[in-house]
C-alpha positions as CSV (number, residue, x, y, z in Angstrom):
1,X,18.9,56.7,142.6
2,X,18.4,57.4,146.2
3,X,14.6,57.0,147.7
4,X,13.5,61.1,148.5
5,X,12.7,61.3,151.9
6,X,9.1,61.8,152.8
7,X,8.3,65.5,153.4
8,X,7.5,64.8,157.1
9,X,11.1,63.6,157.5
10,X,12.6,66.4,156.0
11,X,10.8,69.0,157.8
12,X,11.7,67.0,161.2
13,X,15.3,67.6,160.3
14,X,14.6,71.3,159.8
15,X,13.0,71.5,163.2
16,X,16.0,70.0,164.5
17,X,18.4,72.6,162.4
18,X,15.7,75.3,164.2
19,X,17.0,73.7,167.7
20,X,20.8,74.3,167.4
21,X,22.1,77.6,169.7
22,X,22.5,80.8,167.1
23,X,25.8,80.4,168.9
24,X,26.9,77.8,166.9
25,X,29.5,78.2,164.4
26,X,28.4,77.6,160.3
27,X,31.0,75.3,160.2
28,X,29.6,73.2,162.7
29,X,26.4,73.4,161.5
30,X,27.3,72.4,158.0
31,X,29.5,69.5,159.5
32,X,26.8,68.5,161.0
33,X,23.7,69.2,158.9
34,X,25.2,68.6,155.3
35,X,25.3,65.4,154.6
36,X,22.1,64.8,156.0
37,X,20.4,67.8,153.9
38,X,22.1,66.1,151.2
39,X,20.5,62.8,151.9
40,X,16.9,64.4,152.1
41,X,17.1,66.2,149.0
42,X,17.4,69.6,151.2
43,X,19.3,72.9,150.5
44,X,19.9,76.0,151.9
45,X,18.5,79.4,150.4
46,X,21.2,81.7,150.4
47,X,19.8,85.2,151.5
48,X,22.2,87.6,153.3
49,X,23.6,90.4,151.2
50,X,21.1,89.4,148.3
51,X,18.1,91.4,147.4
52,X,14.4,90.5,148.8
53,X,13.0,87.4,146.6
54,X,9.4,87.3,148.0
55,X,9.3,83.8,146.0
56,X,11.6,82.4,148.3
57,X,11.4,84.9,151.3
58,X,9.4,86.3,154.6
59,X,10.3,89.8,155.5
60,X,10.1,89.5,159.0
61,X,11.4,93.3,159.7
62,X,13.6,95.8,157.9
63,X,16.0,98.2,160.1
64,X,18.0,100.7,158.8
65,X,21.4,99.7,156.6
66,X,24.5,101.3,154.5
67,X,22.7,103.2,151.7
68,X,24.0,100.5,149.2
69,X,22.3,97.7,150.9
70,X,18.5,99.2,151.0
71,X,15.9,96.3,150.2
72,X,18.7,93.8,150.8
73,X,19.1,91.2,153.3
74,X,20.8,91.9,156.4
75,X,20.2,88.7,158.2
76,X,18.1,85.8,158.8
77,X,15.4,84.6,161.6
78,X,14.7,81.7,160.3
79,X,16.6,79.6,157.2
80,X,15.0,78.5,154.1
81,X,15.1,75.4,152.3
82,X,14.3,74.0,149.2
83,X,13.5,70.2,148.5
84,X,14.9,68.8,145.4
85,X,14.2,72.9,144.1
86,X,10.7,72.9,145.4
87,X,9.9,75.5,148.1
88,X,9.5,73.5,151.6
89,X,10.0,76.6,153.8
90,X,10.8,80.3,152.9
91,X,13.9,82.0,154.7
92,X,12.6,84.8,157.0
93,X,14.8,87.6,156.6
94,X,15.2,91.4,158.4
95,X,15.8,93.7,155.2
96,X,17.7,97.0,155.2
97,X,15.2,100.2,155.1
């Protein structure tokens, strides 16, 4: 089994995820990001389109959406990750009003 990587590590590769231009494609930032998340024991937490999970989540705003999508998320500000399934920082997401 792989040695986790220490939590200082893996939020250093978050801060560099943090860095990249909102510009840059996902695909580009999963080519570049994914193996390392991998490595560290990082994922993702999905969130657009999915209701609030306050567990997991930081409403940083709300703004007004389709009728369907009301306490939803529209988009992020800031991703989310888990480590190994462990919260290591919630996803900070604008929900619709």
């Amino acid at each position: 089994a792989a040695t986790p990587w220490p939590v200082s590590s893996c939020l250093a590769l978050i801060s560099a995820w943090d860095l990249l231009p909102e510009a840059t494609s996902a695909a580009a930032y999963e080519a570049t990001f994914a193996p390392l998340l991998l490595a560290a024991g990082l994922s993702r937490i999905p969130t657009v389109g999915l209701p609030f999970d306050p567990a997991l989540m930081t409403m940083a705003g709300t703004e007004k959406g389709p009728a369907k999508a009301a306490h939803k998320v529209l988009r992020e500000t800031s991703a989310g990750f888990l480590r190994d399934g462990i919260l290591l920082r919630p996803a900070g997401v604008i929900i619709a009003s």
